[in-house]
DODOKOL-201074 format. One record per residue: residue in three letters; x, y, z of N, C-alpha, C in turn; residue number from 0. Coordinates in steps of 0.1 Angstrom, whole numbers, plus 5000, padded with zeros to 4 digits. Layout:
NODE, ALA, X, Y, Z, X, Y, Z, X, Y, Z, NUM
...
//
This chain:
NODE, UNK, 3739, 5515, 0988, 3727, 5524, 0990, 3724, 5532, 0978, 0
NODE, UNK, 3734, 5537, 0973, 3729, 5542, 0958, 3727, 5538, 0949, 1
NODE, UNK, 3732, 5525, 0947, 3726, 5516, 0931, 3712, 5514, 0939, 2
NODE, UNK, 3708, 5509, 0956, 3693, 5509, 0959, 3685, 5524, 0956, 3
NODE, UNK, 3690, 5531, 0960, 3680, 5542, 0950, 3682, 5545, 0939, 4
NODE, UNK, 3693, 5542, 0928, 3691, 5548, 0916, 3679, 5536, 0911, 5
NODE, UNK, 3683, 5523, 0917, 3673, 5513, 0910, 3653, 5517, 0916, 6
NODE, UNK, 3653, 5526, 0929, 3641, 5526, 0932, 3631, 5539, 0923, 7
NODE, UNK, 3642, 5546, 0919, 3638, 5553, 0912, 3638, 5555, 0897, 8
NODE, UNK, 3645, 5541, 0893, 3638, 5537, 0880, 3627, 5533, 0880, 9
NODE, UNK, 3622, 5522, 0889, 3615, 5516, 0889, 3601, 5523, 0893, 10
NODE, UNK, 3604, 5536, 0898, 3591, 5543, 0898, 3588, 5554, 0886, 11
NODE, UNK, 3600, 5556, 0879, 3595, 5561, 0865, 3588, 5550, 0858, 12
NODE, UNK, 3590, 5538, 0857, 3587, 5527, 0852, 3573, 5526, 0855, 13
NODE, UNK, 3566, 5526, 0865, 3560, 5524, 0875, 3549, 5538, 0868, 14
NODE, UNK, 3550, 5550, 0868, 3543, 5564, 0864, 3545, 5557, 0846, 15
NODE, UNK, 3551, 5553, 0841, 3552, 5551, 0822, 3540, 5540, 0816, 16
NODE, UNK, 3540, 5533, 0834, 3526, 5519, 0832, 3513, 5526, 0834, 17
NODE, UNK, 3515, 5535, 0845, 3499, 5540, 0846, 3498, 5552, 0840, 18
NODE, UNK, 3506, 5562, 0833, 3498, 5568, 0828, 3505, 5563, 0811, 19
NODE, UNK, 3503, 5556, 0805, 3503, 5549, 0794, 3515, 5558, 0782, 20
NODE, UNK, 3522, 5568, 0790, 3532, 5574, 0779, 3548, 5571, 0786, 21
NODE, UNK, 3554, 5569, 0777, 3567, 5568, 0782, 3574, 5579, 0783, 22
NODE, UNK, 3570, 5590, 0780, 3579, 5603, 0780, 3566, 5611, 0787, 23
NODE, UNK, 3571, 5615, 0803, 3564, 5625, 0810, 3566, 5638, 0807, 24
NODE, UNK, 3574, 5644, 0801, 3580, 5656, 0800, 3593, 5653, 0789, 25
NODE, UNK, 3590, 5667, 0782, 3601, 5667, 0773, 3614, 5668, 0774, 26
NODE, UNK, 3618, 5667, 0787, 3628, 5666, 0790, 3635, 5655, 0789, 27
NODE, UNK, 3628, 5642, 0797, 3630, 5629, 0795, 3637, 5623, 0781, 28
NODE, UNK, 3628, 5628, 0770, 3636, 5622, 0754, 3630, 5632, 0744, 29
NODE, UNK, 3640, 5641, 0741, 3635, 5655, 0736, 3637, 5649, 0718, 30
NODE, UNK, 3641, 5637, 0715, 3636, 5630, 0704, 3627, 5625, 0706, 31
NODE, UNK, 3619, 5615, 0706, 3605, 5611, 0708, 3593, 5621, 0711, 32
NODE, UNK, 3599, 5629, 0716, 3590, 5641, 0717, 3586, 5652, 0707, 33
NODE, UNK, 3594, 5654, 0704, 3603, 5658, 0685, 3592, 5650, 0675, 34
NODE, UNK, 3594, 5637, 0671, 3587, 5629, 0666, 3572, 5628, 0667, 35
NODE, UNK, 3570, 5625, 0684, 3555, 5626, 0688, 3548, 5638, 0678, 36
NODE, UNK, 3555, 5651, 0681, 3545, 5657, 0674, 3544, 5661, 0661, 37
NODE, UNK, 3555, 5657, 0655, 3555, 5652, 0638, 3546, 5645, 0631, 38
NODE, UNK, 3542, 5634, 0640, 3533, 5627, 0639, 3515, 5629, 0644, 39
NODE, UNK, 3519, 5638, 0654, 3503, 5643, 0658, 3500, 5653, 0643, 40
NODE, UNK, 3509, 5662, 0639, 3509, 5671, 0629, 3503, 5663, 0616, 41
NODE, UNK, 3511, 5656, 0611, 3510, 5641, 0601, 3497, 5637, 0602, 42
NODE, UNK, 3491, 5631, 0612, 3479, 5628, 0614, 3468, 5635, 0613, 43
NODE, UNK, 3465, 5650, 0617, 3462, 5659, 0617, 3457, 5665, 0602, 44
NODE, UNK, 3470, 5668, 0594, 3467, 5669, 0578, 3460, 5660, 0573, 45
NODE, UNK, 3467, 5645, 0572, 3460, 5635, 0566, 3440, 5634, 0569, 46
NODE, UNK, 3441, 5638, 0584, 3424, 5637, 0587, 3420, 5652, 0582, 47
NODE, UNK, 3427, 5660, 0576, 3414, 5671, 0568, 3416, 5668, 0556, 48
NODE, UNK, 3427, 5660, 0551, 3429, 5660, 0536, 3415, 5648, 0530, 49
NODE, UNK, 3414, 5640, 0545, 3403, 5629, 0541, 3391, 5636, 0541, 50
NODE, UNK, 3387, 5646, 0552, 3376, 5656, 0551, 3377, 5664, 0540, 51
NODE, UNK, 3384, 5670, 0530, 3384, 5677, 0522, 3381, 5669, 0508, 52
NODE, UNK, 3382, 5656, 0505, 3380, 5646, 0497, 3367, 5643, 0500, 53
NODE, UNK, 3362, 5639, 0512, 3350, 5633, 0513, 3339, 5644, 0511, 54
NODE, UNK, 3341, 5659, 0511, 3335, 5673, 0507, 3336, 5675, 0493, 55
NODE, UNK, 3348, 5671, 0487, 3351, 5675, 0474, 3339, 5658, 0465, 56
NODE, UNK, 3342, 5646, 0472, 3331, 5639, 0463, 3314, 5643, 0469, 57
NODE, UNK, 3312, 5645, 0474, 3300, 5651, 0479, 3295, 5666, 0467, 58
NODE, UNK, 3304, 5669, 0467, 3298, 5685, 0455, 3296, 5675, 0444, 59
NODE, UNK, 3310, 5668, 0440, 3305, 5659, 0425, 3294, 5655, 0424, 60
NODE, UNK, 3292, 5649, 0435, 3276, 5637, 0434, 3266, 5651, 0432, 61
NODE, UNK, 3269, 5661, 0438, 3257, 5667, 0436, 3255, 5676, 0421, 62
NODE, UNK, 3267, 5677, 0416, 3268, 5682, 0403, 3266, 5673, 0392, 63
NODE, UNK, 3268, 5661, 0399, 3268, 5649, 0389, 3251, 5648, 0383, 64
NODE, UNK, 3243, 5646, 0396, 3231, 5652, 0395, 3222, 5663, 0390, 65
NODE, UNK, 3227, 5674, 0393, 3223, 5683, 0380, 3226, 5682, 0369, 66
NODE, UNK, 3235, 5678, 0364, 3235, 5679, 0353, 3232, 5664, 0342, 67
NODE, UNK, 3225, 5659, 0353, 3220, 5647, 0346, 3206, 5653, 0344, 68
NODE, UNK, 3200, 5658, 0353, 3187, 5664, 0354, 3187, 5679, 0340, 69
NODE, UNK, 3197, 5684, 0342, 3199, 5692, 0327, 3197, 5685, 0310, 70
NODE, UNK, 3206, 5672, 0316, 3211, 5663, 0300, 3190, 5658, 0297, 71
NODE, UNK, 3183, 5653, 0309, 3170, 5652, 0310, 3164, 5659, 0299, 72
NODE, UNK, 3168, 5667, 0306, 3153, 5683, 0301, 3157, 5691, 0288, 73
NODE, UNK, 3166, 5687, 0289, 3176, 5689, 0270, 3172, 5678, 0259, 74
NODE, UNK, 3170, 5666, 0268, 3166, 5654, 0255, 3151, 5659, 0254, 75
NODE, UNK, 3143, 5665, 0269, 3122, 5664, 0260, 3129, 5677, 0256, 76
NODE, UNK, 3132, 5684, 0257, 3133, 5696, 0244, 3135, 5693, 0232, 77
NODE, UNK, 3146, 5682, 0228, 3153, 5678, 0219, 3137, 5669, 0210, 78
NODE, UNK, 3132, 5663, 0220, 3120, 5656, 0213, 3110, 5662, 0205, 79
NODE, UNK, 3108, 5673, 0214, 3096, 5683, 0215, 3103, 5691, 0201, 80
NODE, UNK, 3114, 5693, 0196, 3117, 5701, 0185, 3112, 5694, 0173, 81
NODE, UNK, 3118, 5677, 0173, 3120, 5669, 0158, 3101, 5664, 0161, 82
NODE, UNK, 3093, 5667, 0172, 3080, 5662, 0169, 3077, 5674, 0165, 83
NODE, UNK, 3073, 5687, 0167, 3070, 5699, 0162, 3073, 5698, 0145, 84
NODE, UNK, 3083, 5695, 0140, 3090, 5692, 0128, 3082, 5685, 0118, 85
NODE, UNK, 3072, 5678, 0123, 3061, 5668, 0116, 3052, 5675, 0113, 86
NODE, UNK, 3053, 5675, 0099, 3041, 5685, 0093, 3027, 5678, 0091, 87
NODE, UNK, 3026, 5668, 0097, 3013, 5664, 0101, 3004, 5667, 0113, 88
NODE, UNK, 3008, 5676, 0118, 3004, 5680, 0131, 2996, 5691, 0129, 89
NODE, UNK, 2983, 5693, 0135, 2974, 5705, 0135, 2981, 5714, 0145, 90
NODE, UNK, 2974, 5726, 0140, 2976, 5742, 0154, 2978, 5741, 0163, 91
NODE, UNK, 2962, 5733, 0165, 2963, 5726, 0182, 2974, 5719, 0190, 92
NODE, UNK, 2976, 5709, 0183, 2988, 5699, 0181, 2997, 5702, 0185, 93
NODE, UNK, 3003, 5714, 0176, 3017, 5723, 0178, 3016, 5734, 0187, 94
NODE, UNK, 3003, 5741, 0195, 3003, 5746, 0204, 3003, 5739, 0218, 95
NODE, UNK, 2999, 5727, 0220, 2999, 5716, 0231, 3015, 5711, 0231, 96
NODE, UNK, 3023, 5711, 0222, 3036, 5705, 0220, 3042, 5722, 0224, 97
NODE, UNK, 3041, 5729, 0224, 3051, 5743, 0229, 3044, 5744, 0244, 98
NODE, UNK, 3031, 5744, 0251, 3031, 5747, 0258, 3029, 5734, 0269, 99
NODE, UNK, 3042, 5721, 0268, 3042, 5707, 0275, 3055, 5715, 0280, 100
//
């Protein structure tokens, strides 16, 4: 009668480990795996902000990347606007329409 109940009541831990999909109901059960479990919820956890803090940190690049292409832009018509100014062929007019582009 007692190997029939120690066996009925494996088989209904067994039984609670199928439907609710964890093998450890309580930390009591395997205070290793449990140990582990949350080393790994922890683990998990870092790695998904380290991936959010990457995907934030290329996000600023792109947008810096951007400025400062729109800078390198507006530095070359200056850059133009200096060596055409520079052309002593150019009337008053000329060189006041070239400062105020």
């Amino acid at each position: 009668m007692n190997n029939v109940r120690v066996n009925l009541e494996e088989m209904q831990k067994l039984q609670n480990q199928l439907s609710s999909g964890h093998t450890v109901q309580k930390p009591s059960d395997d205070p290793f795996k449990v140990a582990r479990t949350m080393e790994l919820k922890a683990s998990i956890e870092a790695n998904e902000r380290y991936k959010k803090n990457i995907e934030e940190g290329i996000g600023w690049l792109d947008t810096v990347d951007v400025a400062l292409g729109q800078i390198g832009d507006a530095l070359q018509t200056v850059r133009e606007k200096v060596i055409q100014s520079g052309n002593g062929g150019y009337t008053e007019t000329e060189m006041h329409a070239l400062k105020n582009i």
